[in-house]
TORKOL-4160 file (C-alpha; in steps of 0.2 Angstrom, whole numbers, padded with zeros to 4 digits, m for minus):
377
<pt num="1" X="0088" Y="0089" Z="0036"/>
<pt num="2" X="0072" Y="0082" Z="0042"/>
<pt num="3" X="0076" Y="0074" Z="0060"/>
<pt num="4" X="0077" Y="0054" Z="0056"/>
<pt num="5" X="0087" Y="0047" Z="0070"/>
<pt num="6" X="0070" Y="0048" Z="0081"/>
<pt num="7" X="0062" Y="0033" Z="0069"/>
<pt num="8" X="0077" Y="0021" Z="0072"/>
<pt num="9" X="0073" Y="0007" Z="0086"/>
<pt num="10" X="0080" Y="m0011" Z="0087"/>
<pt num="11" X="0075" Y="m0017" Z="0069"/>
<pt num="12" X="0081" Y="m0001" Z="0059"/>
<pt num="13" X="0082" Y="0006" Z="0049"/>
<pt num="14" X="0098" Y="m0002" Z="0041"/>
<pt num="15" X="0101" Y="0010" Z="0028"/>
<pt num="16" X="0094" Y="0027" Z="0021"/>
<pt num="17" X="0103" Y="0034" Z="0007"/>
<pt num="18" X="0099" Y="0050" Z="m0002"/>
<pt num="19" X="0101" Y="0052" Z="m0022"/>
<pt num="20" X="0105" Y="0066" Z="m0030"/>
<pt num="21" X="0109" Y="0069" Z="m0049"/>
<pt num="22" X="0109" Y="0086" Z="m0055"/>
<pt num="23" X="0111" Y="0083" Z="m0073"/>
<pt num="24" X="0096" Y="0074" Z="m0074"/>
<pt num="25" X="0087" Y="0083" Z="m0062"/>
<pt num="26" X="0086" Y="0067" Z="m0049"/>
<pt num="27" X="0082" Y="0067" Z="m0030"/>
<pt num="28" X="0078" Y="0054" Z="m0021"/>
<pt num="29" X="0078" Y="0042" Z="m0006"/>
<pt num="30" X="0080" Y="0025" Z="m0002"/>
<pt num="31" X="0078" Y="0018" Z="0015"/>
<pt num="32" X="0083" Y="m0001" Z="0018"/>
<pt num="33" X="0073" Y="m0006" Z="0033"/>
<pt num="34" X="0074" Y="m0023" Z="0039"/>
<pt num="35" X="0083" Y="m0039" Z="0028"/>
<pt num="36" X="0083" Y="m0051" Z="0044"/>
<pt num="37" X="0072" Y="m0062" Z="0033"/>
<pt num="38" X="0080" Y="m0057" Z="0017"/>
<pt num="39" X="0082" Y="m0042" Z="0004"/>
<pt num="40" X="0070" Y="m0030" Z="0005"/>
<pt num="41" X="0057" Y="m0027" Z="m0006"/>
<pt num="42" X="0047" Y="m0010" Z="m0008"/>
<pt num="43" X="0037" Y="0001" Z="m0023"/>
<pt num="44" X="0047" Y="0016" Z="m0028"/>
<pt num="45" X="0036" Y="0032" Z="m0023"/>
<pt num="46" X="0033" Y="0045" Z="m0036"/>
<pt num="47" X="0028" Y="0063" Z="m0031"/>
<pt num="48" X="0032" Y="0080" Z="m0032"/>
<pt num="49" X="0030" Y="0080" Z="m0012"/>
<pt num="50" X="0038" Y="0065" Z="m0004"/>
<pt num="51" X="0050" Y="0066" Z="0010"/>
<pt num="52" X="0066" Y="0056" Z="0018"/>
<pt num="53" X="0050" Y="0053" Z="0035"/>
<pt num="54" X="0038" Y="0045" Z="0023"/>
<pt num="55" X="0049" Y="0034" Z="0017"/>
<pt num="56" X="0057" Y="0028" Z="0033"/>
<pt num="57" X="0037" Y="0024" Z="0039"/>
<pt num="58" X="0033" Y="0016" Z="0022"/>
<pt num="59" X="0047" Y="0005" Z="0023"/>
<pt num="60" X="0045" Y="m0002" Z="0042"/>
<pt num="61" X="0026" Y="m0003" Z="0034"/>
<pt num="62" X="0034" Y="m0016" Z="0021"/>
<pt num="63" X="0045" Y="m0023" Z="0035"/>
<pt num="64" X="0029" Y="m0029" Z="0043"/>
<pt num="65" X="0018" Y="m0033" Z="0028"/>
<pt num="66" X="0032" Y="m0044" Z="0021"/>
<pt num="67" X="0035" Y="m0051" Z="0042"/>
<pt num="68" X="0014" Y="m0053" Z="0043"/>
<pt num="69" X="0012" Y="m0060" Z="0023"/>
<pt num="70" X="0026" Y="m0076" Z="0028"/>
<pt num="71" X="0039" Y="m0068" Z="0014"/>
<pt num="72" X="0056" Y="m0074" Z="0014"/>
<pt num="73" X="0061" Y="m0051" Z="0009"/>
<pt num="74" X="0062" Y="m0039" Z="0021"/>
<pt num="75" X="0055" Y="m0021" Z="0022"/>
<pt num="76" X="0059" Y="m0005" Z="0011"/>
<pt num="77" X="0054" Y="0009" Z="0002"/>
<pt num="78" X="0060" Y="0022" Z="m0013"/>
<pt num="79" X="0053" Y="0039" Z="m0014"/>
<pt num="80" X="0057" Y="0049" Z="m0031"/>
<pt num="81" X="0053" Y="0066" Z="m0032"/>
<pt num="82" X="0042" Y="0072" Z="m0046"/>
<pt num="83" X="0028" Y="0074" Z="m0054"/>
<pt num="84" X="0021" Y="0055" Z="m0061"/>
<pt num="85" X="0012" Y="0064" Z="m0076"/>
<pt num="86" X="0028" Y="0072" Z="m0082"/>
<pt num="87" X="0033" Y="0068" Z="m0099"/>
<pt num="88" X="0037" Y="0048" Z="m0102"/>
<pt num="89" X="0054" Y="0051" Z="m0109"/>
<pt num="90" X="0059" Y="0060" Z="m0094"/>
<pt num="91" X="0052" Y="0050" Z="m0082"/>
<pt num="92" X="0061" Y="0032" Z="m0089"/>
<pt num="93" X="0078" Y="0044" Z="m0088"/>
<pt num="94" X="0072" Y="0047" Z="m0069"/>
<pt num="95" X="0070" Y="0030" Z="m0067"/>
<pt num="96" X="0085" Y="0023" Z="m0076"/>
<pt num="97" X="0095" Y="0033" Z="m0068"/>
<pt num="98" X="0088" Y="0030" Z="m0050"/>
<pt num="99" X="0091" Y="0013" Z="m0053"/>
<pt num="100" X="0110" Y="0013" Z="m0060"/>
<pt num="101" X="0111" Y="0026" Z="m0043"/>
<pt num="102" X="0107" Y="0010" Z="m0033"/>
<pt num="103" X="0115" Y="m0005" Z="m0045"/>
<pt num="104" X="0124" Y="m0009" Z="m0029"/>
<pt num="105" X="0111" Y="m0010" Z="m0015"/>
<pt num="106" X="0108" Y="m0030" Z="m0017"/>
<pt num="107" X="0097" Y="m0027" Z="m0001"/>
<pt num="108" X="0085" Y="m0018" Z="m0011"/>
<pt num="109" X="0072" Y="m0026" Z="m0024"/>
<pt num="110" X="0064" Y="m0013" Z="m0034"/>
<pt num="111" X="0044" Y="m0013" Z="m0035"/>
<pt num="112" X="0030" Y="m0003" Z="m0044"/>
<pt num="113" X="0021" Y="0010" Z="m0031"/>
<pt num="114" X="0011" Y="0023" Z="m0033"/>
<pt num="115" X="0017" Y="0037" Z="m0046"/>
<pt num="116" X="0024" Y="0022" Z="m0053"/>
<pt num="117" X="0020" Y="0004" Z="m0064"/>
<pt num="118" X="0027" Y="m0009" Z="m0075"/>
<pt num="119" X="0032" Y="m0001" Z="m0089"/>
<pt num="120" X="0044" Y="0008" Z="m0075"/>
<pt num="121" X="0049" Y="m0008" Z="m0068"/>
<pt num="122" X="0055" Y="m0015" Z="m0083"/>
<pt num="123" X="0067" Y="0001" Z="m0085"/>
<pt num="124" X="0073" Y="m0005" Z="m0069"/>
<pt num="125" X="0078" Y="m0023" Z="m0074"/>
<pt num="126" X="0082" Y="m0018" Z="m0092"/>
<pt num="127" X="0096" Y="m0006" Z="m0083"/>
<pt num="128" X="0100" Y="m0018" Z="m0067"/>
<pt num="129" X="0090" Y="m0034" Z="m0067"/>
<pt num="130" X="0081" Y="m0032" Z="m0049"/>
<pt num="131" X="0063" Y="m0027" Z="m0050"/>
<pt num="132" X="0046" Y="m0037" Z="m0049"/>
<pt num="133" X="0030" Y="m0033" Z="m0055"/>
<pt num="134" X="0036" Y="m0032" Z="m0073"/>
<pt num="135" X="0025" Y="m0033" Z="m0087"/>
<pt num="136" X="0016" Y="m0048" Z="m0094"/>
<pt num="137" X="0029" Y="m0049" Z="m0112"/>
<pt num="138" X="0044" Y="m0050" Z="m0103"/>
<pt num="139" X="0038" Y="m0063" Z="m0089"/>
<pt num="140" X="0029" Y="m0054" Z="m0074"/>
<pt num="141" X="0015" Y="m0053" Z="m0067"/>
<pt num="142" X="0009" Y="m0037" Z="m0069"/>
<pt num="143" X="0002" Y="m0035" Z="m0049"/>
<pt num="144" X="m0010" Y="m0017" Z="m0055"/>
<pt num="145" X="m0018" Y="m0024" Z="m0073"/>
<pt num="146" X="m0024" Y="m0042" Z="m0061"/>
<pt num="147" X="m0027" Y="m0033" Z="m0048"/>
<pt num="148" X="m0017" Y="m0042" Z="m0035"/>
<pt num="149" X="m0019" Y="m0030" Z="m0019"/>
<pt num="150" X="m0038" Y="m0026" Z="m0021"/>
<pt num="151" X="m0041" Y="m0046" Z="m0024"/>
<pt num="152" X="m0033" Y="m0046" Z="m0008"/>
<pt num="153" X="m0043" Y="m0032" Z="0001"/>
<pt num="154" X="m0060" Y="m0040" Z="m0005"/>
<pt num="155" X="m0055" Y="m0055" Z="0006"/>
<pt num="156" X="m0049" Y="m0044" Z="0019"/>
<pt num="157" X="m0068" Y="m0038" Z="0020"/>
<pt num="158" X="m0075" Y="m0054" Z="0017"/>
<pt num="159" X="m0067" Y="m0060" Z="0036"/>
<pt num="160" X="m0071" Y="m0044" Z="0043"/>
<pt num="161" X="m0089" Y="m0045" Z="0041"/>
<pt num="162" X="m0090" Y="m0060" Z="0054"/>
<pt num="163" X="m0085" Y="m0046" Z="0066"/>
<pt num="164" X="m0096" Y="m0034" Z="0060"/>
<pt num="165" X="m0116" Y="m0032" Z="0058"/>
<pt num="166" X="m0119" Y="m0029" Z="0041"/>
<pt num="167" X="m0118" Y="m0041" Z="0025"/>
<pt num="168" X="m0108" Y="m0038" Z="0011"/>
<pt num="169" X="m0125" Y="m0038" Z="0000"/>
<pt num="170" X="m0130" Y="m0021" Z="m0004"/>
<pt num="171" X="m0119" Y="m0012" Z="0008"/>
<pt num="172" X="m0113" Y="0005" Z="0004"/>
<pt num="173" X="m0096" Y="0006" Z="m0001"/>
<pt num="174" X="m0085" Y="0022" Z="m0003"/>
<pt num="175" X="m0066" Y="0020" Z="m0011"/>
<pt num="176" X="m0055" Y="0036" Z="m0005"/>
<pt num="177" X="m0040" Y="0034" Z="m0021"/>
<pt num="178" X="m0048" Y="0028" Z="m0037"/>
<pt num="179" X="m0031" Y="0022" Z="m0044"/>
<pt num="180" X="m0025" Y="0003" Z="m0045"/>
<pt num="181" X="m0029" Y="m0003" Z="m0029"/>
<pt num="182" X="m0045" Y="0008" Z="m0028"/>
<pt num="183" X="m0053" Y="0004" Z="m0043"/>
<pt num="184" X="m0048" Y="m0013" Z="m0043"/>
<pt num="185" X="m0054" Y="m0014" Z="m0023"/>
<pt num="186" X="m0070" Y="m0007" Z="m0029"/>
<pt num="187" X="m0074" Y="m0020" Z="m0044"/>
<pt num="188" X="m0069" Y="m0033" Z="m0036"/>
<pt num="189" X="m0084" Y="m0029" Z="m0020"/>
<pt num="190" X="m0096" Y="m0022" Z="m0031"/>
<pt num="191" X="m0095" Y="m0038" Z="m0042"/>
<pt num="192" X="m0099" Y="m0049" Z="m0025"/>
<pt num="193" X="m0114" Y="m0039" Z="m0020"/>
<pt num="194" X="m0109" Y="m0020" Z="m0011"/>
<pt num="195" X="m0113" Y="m0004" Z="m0018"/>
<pt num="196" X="m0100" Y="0009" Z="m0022"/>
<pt num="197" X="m0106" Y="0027" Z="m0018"/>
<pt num="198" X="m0094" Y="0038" Z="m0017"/>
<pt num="199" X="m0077" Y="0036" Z="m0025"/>
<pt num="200" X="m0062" Y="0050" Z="m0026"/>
<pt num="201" X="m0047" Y="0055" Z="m0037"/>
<pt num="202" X="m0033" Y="0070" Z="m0034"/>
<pt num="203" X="m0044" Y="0081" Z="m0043"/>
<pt num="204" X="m0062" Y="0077" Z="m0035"/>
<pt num="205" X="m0075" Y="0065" Z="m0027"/>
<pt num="206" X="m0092" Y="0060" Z="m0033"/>
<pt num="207" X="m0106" Y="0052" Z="m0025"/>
<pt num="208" X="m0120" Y="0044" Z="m0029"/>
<pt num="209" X="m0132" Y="0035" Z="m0012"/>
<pt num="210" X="m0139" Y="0025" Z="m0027"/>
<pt num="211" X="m0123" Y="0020" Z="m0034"/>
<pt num="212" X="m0109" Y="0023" Z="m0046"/>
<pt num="213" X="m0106" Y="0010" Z="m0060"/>
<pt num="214" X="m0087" Y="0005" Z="m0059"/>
<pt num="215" X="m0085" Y="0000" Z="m0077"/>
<pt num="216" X="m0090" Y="0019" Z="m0082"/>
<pt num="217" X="m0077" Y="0024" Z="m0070"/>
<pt num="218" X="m0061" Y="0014" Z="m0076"/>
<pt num="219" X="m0066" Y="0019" Z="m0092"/>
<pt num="220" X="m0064" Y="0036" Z="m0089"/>
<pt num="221" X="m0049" Y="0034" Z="m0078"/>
<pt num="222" X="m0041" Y="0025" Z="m0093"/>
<pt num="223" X="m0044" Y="0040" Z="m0106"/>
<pt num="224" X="m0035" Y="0051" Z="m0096"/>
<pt num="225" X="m0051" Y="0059" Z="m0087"/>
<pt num="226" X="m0057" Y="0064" Z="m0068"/>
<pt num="227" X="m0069" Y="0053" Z="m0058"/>
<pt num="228" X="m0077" Y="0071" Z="m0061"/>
<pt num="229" X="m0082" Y="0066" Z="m0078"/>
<pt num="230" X="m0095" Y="0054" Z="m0073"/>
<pt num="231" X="m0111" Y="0060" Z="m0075"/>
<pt num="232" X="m0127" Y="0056" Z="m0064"/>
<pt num="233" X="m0119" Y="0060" Z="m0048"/>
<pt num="234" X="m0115" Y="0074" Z="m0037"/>
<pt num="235" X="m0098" Y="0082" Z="m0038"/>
<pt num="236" X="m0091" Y="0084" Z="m0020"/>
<pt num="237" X="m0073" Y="0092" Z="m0015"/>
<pt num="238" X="m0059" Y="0080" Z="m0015"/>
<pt num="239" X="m0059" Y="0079" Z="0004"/>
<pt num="240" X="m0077" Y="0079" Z="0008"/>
<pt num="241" X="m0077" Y="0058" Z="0003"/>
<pt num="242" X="m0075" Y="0059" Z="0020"/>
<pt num="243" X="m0091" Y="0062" Z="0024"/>
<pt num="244" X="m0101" Y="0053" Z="0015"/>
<pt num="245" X="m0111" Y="0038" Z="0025"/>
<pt num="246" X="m0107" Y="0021" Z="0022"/>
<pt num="247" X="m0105" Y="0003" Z="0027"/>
<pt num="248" X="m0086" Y="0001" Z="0022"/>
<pt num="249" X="m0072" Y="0015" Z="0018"/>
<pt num="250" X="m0058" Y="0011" Z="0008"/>
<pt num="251" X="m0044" Y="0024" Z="0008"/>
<pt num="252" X="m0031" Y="0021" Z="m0004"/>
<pt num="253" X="m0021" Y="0035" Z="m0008"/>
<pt num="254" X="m0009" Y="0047" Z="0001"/>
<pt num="255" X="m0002" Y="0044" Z="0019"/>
<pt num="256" X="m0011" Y="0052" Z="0034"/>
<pt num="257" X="m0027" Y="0056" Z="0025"/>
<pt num="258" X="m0038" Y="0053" Z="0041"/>
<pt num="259" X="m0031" Y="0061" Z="0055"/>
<pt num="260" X="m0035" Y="0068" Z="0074"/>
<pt num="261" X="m0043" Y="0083" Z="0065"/>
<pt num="262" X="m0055" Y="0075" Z="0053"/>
<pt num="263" X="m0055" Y="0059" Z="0061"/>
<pt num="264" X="m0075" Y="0064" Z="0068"/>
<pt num="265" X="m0079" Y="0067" Z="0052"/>
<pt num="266" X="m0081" Y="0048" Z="0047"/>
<pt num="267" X="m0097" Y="0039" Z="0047"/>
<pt num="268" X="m0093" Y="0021" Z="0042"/>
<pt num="269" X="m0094" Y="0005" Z="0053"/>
<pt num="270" X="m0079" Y="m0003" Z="0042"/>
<pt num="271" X="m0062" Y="0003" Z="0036"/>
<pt num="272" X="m0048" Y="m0007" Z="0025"/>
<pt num="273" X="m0033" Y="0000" Z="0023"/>
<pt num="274" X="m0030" Y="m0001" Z="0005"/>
<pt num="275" X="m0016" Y="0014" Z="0006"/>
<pt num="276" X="0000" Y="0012" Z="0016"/>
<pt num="277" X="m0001" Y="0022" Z="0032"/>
<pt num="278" X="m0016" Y="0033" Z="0027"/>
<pt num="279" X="m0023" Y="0034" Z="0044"/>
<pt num="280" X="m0013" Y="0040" Z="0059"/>
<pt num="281" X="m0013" Y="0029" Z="0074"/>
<pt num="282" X="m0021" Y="0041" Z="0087"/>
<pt num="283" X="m0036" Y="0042" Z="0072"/>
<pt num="284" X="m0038" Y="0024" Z="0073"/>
<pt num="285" X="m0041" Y="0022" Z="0092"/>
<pt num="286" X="m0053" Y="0035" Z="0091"/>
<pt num="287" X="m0064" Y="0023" Z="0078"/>
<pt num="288" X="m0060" Y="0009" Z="0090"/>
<pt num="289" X="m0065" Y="0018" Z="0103"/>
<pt num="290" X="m0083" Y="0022" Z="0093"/>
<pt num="291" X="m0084" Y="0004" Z="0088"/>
<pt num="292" X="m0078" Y="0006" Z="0069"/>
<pt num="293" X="m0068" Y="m0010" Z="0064"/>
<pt num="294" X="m0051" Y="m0002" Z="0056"/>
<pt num="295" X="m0040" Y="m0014" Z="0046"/>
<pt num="296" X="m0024" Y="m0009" Z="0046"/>
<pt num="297" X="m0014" Y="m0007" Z="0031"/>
<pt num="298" X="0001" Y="m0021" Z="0032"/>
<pt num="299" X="m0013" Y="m0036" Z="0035"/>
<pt num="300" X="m0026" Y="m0030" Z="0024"/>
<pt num="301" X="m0014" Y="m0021" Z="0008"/>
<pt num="302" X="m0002" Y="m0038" Z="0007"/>
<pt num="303" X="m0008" Y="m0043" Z="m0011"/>
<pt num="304" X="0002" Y="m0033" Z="m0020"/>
<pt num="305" X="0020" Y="m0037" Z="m0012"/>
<pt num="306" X="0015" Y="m0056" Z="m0011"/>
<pt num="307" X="0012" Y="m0057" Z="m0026"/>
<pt num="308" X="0028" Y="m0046" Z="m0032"/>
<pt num="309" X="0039" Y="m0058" Z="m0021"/>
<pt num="310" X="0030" Y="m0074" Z="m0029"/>
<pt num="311" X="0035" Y="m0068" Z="m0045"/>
<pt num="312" X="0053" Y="m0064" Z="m0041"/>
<pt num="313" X="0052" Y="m0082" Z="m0037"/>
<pt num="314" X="0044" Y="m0089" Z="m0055"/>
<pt num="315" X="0029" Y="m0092" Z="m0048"/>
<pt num="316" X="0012" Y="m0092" Z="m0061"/>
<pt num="317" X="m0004" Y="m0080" Z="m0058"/>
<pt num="318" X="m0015" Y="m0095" Z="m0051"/>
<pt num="319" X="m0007" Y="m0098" Z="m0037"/>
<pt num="320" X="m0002" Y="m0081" Z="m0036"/>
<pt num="321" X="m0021" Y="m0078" Z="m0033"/>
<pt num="322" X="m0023" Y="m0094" Z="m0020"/>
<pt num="323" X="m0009" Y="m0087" Z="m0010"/>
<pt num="324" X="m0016" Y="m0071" Z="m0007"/>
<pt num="325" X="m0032" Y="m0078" Z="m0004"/>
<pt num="326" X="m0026" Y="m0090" Z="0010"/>
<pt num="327" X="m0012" Y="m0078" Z="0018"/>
<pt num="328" X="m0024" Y="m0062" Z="0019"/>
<pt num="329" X="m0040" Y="m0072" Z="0026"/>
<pt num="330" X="m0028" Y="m0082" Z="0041"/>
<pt num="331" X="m0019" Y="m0067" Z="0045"/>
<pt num="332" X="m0036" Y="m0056" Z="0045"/>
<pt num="333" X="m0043" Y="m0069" Z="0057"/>
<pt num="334" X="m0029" Y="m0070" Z="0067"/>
<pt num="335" X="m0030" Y="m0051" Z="0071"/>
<pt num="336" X="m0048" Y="m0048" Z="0074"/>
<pt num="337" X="m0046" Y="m0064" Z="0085"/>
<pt num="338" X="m0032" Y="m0056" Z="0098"/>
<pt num="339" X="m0043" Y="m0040" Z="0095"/>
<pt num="340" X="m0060" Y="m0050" Z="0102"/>
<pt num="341" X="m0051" Y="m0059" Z="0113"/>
<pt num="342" X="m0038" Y="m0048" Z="0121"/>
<pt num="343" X="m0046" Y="m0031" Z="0119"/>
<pt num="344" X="m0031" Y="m0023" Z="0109"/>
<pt num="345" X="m0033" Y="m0011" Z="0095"/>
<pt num="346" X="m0034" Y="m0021" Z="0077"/>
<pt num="347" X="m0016" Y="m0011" Z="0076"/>
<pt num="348" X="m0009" Y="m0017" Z="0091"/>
<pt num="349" X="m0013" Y="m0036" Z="0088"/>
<pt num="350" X="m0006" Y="m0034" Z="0070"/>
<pt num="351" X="0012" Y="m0025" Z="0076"/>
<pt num="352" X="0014" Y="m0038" Z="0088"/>
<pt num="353" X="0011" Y="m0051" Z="0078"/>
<pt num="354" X="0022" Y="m0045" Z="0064"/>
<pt num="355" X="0034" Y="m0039" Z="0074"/>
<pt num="356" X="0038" Y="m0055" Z="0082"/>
<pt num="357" X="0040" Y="m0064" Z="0066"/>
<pt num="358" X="0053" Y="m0052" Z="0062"/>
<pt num="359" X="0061" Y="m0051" Z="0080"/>
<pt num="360" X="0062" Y="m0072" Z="0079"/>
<pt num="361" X="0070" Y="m0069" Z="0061"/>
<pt num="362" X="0082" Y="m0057" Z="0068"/>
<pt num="363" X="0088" Y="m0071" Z="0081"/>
<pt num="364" X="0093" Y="m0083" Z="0067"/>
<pt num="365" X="0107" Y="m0070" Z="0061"/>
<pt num="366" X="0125" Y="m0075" Z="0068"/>
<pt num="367" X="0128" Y="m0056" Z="0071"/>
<pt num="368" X="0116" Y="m0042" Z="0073"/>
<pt num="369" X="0114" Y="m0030" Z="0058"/>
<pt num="370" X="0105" Y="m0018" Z="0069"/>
<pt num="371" X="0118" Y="m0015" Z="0084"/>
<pt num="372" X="0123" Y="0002" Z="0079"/>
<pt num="373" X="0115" Y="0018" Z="0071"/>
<pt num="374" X="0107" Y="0020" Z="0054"/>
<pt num="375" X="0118" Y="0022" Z="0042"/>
<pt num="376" X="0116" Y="0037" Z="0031"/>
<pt num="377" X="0123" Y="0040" Z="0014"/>
């Protein structure tokens, strides 16, 4: 068993409970990080090479998304293991049975991640009744088809700028992860004035210095296809997106994507965090330390779980879109405030921001729920 206990620290994790279903081939893992301001809410995690340590990380990552965002939910995360493109009826008795696994676990609020959707979400409330981002027909607000987290990142990008020396007009933009926040990221910039010039899936990576027209890439995306398929443009390796020069770089995919060892290779003067945790923390103070603004993920991802949370709460899209507008934009500022003022890395000023809020919620509890070691099931 992986070794987890070196992860736990005064605000959790609370829970981390591993499934297992032989008869329908099920393996997976919940971890409950953090419900001092409420139940927690994370995307369940779909791929063939999860682990118990990403899920512990992602969760504390919602712990502080959810603390930075102003959400009444704490911080979670379920990883599933398997491959998202298996076979749909399968896949719904994966989920369906990974949600009656965890019927029980009230501290837990199930939400689309990646490997994951709507359509899976409402498996879940059709089995238990405790999932956000359904779809539209049964009264969600489907987070991906709107757009929620990369309406979100464009604002992020939008405040950045005032700390950067480049305008958003005509800057060249590169999206690492060309699902729903990718794609969604890259229309919602390239629609305000940058140029997308590089994009990349699980299969490849494409670029194009003259730029690449998003519309012809959601398409393909949508039948099934490779960013690959586009023509008029240059086919790279999947990895090699990281070289590419630009203005802005989006990464929104895996974990850990940019690291210590390919760190150097990055030519950028911007990067969002679309992804959760995809650049590791040694990485993003060596960009700060060559002057590359780095976002990091729990400010600048946030759209996506407020607007899950909004609707678990019958809010309506509108002002599911002027919430994320306003939370991103003061919580941006915020941070590259402390980091201008205080000369702390962008990460630092957000983790001491976020963790504070949840420290303070903490202090409202009669009793501590975080005195004693994890507990493991």
């Amino acid at each position: 068993m992986e070794n987890i206990f070196k992860f736990a620290d005064d605000l959790g994790p609370l829970k981390v409970i591993h499934v297992h279903e032989p008869s329908v081939n099920l393996k997976a893992v919940l971890v409950v990080d953090n419900i001092a301001k409420g139940p927690s809410i994370g995307g369940v995690r779909m791929a063939a090479d999860v682990s118990t340590e990403e899920c512990i990380r992602l969760a504390r990552a919602m712990t502080f998304k959810n603390a930075a965002a102003g959400l009444a939910y704490g911080g979670g995360k379920a990883v599933l293991y398997g491959d998202p493109k298996m076979p749909k009826t399968e896949k719904e008795q994966l989920i369906r049975a990974l949600a009656n696994a965890l019927r029980n676990e009230n501290t837990y609020i199930f939400a689309p991640d990646m490997g994951t959707d709507e359509e899976c979400m409402a498996w879940v409330r059709d089995e238990i009744g405790r999932a956000v981002g359904l779809p539209r027909e049964i009264g969600g607000i489907p987070l991906d088809e709107i757009g929620a987290t990369g309406f979100g990142l464009s604002h992020v990008v939008d405040v950045a700028l005032d700390y950067c020396d480049f305008a958003l007009e005509g800057a060249h933009l590169v999206v690492q992860g060309f699902g729903a926040v990718g794609r969604n990221a890259a229309g919602f910039l390239t629609r305000q004035g940058a140029k997308l010039v590089a994009v990349a899936d699980s299969h490849g990576a494409i670029h194009n210095p003259e730029g690449l027209d998003v519309d012809r890439l959601i398409a393909l995306k949508t039948e099934g296809k490779c960013v690959t398929d586009y023509l008029d443009a240059k086919k790279l390796a999947r990895d090699d997106v990281i070289d590419v020069d630009c203005d802005i770089w989006i990464p929104a995919a895996r974990p850990d994507v940019i690291n210590e060892d390919n760190v150097s290779r990055l030519n950028t003067k911007l990067v969002v965090e679309g992804a959760n945790i995809p650049i590791t923390h040694a990485a993003e103070k060596m960009l700060h330390d060559k002057g590359v603004l780095c976002v990091p993920d729990f400010i600048a991802n946030a759209g996506g779980v407020i607007c899950a949370a909004m609707e678990f709460e019958g809010a309506n899209q509108a002002a599911v879109f002027a919430t994320i507008e306003e939370k991103l934009r003061m919580n941006t500022a915020q941070v590259l405030e402390d980091v201008k003022h205080k000369q702390v890395l962008p990460r630092k000023a957000a983790m001491d921001m976020a963790f504070g809020r949840v420290k303070k919620a903490m202090s409202y509890r009669r009793y501590s729920l975080f005195s004693c070691a994890p507990e493991f099931i």
